[in-house]
NULUMKOL-282664 format. One record per residue: x negated, y, z negated of N, C-alpha, C, O in turn. Coordinates in Angstrom, 3 decimals. Layout:
[[X Y Z] [X Y Z] [X Y Z] [X Y Z]]
...
This chain:
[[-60.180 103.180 -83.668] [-60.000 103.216 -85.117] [-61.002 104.191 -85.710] [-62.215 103.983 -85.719]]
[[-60.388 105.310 -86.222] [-61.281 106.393 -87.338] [-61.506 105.552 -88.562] [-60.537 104.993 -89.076]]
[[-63.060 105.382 -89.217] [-63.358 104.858 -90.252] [-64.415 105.948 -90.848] [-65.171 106.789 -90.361]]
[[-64.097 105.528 -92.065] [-64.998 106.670 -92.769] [-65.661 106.424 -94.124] [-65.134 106.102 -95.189]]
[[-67.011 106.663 -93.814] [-67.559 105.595 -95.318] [-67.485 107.296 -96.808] [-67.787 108.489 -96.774]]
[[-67.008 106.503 -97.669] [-67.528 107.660 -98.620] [-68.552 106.894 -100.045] [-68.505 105.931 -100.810]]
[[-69.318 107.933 -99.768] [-70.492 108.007 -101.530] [-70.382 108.923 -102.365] [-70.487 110.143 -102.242]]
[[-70.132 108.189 -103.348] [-69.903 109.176 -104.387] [-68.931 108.892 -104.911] [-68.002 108.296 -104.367]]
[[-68.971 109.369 -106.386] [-67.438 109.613 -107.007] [-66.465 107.978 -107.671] [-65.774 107.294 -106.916]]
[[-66.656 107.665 -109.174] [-66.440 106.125 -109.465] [-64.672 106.126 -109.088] [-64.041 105.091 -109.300]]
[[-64.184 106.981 -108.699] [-62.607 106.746 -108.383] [-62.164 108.104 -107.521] [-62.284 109.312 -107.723]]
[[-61.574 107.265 -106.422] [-61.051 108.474 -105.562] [-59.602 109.272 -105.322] [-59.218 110.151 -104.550]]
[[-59.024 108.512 -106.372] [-57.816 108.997 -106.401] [-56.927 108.817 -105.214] [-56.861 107.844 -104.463]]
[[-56.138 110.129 -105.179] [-55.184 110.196 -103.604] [-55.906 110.239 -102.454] [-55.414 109.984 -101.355]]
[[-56.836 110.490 -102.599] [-57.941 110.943 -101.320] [-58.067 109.750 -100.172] [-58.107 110.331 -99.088]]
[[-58.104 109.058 -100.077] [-57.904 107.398 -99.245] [-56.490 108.074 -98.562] [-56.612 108.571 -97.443]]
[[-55.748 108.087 -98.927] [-54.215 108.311 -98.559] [-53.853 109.701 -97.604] [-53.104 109.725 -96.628]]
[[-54.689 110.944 -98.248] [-54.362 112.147 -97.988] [-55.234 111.970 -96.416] [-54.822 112.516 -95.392]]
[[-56.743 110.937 -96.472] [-57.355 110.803 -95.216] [-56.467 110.615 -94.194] [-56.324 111.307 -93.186]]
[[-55.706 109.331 -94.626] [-54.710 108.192 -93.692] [-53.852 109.088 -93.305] [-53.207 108.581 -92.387]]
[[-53.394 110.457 -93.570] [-52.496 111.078 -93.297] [-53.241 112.276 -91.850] [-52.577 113.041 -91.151]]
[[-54.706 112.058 -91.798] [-55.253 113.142 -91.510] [-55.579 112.019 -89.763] [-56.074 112.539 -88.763]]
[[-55.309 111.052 -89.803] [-55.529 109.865 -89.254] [-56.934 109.104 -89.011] [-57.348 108.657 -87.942]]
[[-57.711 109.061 -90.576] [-58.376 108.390 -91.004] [-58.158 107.074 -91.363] [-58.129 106.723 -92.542]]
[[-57.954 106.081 -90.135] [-57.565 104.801 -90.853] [-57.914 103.740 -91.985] [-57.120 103.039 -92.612]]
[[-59.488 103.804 -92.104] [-60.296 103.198 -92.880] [-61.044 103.088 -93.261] [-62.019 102.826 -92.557]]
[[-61.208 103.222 -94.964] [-61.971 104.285 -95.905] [-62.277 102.987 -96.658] [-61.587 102.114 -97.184]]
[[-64.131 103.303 -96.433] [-64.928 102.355 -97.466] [-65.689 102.843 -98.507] [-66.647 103.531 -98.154]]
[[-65.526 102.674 -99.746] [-66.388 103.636 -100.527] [-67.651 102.863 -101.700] [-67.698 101.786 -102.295]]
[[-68.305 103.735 -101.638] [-69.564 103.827 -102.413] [-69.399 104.427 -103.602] [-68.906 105.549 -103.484]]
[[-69.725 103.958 -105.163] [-70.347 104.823 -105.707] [-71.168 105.952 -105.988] [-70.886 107.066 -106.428]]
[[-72.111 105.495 -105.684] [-73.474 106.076 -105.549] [-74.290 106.348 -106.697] [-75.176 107.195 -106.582]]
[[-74.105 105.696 -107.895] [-74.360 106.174 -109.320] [-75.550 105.197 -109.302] [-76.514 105.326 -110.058]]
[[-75.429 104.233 -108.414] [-76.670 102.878 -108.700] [-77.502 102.846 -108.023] [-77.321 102.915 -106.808]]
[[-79.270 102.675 -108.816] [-80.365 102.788 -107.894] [-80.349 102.095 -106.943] [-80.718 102.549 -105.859]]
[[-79.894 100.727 -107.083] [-79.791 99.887 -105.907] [-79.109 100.202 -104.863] [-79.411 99.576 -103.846]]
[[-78.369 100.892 -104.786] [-77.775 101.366 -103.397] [-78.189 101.980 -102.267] [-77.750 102.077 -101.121]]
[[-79.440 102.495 -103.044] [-80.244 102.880 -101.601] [-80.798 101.902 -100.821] [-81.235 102.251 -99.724]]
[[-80.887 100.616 -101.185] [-81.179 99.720 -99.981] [-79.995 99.163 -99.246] [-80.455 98.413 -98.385]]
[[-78.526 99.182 -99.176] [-78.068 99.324 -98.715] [-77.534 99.826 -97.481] [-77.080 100.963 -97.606]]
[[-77.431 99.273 -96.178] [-77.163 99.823 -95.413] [-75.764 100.117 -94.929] [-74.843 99.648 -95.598]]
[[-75.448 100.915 -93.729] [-74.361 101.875 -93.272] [-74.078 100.271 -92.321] [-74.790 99.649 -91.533]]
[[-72.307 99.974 -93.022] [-71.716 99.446 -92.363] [-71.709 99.407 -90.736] [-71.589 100.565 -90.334]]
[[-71.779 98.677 -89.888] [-71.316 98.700 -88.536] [-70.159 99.650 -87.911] [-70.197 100.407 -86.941]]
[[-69.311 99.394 -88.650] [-67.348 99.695 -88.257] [-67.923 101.420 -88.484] [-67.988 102.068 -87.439]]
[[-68.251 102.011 -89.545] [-68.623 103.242 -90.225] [-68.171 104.317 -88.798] [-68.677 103.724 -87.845]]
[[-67.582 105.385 -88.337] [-67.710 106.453 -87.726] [-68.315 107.672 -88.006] [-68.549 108.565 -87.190]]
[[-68.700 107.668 -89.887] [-68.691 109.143 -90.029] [-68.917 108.521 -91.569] [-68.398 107.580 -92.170]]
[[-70.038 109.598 -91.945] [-69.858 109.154 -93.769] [-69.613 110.589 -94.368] [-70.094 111.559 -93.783]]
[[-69.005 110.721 -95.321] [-68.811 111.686 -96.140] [-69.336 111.495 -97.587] [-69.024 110.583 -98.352]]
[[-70.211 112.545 -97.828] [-71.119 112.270 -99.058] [-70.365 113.401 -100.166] [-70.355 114.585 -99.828]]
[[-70.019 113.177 -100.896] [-69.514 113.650 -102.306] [-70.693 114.124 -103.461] [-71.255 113.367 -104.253]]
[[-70.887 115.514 -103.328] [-72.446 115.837 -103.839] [-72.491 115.829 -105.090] [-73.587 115.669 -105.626]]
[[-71.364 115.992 -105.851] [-71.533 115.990 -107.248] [-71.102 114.790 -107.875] [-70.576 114.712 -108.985]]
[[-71.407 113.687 -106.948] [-71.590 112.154 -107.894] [-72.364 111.407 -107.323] [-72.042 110.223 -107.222]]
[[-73.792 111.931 -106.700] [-74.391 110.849 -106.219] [-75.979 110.670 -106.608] [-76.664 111.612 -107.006]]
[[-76.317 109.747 -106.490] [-77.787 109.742 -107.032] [-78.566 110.791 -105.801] [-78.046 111.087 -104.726]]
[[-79.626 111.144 -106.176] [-80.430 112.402 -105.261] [-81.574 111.223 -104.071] [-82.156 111.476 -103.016]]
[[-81.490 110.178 -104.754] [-82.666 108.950 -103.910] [-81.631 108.632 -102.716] [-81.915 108.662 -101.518]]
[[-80.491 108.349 -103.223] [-79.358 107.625 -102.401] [-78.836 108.971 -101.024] [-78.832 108.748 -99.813]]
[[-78.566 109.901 -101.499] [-77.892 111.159 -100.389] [-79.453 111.237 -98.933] [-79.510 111.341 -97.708]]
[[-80.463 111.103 -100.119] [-81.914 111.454 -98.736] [-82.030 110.162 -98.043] [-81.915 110.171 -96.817]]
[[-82.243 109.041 -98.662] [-82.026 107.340 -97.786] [-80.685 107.304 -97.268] [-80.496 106.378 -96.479]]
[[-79.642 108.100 -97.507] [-78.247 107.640 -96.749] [-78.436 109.024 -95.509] [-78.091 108.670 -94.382]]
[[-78.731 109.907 -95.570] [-78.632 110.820 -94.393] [-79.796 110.387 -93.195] [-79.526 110.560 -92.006]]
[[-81.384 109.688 -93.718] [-81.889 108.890 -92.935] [-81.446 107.942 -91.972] [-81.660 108.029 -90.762]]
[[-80.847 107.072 -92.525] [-80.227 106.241 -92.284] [-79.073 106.548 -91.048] [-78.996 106.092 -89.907]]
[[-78.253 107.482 -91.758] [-77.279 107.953 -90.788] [-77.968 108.580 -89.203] [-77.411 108.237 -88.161]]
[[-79.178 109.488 -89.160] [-79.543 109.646 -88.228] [-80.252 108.518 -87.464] [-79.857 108.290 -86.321]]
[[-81.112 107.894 -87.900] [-81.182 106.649 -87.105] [-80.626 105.944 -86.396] [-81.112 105.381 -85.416]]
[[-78.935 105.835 -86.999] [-78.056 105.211 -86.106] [-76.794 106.094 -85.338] [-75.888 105.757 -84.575]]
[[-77.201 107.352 -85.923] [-76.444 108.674 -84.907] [-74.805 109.047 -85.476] [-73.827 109.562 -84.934]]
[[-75.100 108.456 -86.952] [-73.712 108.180 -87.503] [-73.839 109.837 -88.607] [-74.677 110.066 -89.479]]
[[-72.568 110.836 -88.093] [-72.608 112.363 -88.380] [-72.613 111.874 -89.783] [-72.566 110.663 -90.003]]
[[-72.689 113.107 -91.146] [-72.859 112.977 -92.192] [-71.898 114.286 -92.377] [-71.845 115.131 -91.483]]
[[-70.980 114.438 -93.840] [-70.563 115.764 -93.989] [-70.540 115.479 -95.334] [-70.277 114.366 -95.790]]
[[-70.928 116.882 -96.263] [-70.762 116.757 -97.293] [-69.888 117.576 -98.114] [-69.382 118.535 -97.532]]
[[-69.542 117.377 -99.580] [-68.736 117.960 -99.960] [-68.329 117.991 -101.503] [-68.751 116.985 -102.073]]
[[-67.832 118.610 -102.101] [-67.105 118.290 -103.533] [-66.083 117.241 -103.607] [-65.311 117.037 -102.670]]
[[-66.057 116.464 -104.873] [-64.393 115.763 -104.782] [-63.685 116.629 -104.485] [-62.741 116.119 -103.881]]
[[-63.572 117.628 -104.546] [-62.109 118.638 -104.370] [-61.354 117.753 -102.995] [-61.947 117.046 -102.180]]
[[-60.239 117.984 -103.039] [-59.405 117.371 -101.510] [-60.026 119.032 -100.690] [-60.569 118.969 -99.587]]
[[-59.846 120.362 -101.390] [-60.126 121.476 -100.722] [-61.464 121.531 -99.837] [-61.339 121.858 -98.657]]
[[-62.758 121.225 -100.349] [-63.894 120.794 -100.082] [-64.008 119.623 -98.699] [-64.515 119.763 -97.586]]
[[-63.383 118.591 -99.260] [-63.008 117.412 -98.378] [-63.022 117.741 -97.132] [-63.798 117.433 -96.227]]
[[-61.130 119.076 -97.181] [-60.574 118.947 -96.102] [-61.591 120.152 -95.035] [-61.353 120.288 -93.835]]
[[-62.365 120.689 -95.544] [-63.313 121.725 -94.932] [-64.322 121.108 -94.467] [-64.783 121.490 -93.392]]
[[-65.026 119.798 -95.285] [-66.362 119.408 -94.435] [-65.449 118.745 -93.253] [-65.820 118.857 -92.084]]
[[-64.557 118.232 -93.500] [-64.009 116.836 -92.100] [-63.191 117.815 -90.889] [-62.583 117.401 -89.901]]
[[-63.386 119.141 -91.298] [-62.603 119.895 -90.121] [-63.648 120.032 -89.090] [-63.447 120.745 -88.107]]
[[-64.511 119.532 -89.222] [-65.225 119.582 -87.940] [-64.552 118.935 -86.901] [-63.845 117.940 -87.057]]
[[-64.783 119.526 -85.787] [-64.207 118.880 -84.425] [-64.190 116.780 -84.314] [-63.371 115.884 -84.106]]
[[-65.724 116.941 -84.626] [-65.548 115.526 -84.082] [-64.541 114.882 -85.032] [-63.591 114.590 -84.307]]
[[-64.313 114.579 -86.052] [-63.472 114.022 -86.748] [-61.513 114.012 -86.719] [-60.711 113.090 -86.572]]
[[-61.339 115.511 -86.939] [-60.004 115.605 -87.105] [-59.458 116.179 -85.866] [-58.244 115.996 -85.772]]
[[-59.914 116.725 -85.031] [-59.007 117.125 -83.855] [-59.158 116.185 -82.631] [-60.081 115.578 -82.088]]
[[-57.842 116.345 -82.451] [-57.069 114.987 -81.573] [-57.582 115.099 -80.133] [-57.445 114.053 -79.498]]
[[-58.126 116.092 -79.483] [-58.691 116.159 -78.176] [-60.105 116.343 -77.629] [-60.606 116.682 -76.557]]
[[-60.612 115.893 -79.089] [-62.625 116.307 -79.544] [-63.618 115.606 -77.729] [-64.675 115.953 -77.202]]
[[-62.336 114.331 -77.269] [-62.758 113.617 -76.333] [-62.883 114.259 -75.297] [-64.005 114.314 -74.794]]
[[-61.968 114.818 -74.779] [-61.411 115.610 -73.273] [-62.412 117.329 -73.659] [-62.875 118.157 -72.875]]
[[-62.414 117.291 -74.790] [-63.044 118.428 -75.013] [-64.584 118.350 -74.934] [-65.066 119.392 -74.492]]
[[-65.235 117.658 -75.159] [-66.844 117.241 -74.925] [-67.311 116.838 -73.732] [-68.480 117.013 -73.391]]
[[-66.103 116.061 -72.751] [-66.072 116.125 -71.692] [-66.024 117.007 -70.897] [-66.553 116.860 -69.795]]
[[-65.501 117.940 -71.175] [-65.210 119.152 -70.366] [-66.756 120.232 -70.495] [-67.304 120.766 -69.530]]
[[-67.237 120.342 -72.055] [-68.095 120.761 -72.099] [-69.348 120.255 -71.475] [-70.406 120.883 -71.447]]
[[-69.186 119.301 -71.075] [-70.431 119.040 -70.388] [-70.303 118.607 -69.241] [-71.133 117.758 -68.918]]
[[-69.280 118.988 -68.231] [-69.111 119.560 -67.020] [-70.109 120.886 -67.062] [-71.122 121.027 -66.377]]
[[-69.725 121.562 -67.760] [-70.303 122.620 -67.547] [-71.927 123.310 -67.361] [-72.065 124.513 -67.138]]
């Protein structure tokens, strides 16, 4: 199961949906507008967080990318745009379907 936490942004519109299409099954989201959220921690289930830069508090993006490295969980960031979106999550590990056989292979080598 692909899960994907997002911060940022008080409504996400189609974006949940346009993920599910990208085969992002399950999308948990954050505000990020509230001081309190930086004590908050990164769900378990989480694969991958996507941070939305132009709605988030500046305390919350530096305690959430901490965080993320501690537990080895990638970070990508981005505009609401879906355009933005679909450019940070084109990274390998996320959207391409053979990232597995392919990392494997690379490290045969």
């Amino acid at each position: 199961m692909r899960s994907l936490l997002i911060v940022g942004a008080d409504h996400l519109g189609t974006i949940p949906q346009k993920l599910e299409e990208l085969g992002i099954s399950e999308v948990t989201h954050l505000c990020g507008r509230k001081v309190q959220m930086v004590k908050r921690e990164i769900p378990e289930n989480v694969d991958s967080i996507l941070v939305l830069t132009d709605y988030i508090n500046h305390n919350l993006a530096k305690a959430l990318k901490k965080k993320a490295q501690d537990q080895s969980v990638p970070v990508y960031y981005a505009k609401r745009s879906w355009c933005s979106i679909y450019q940070a999550l084109s990274k390998c590990e996320i959207l391409c379907p053979v990232h597995n056989e392919c990392k494997q292979t690379t490290m045969k080598h």
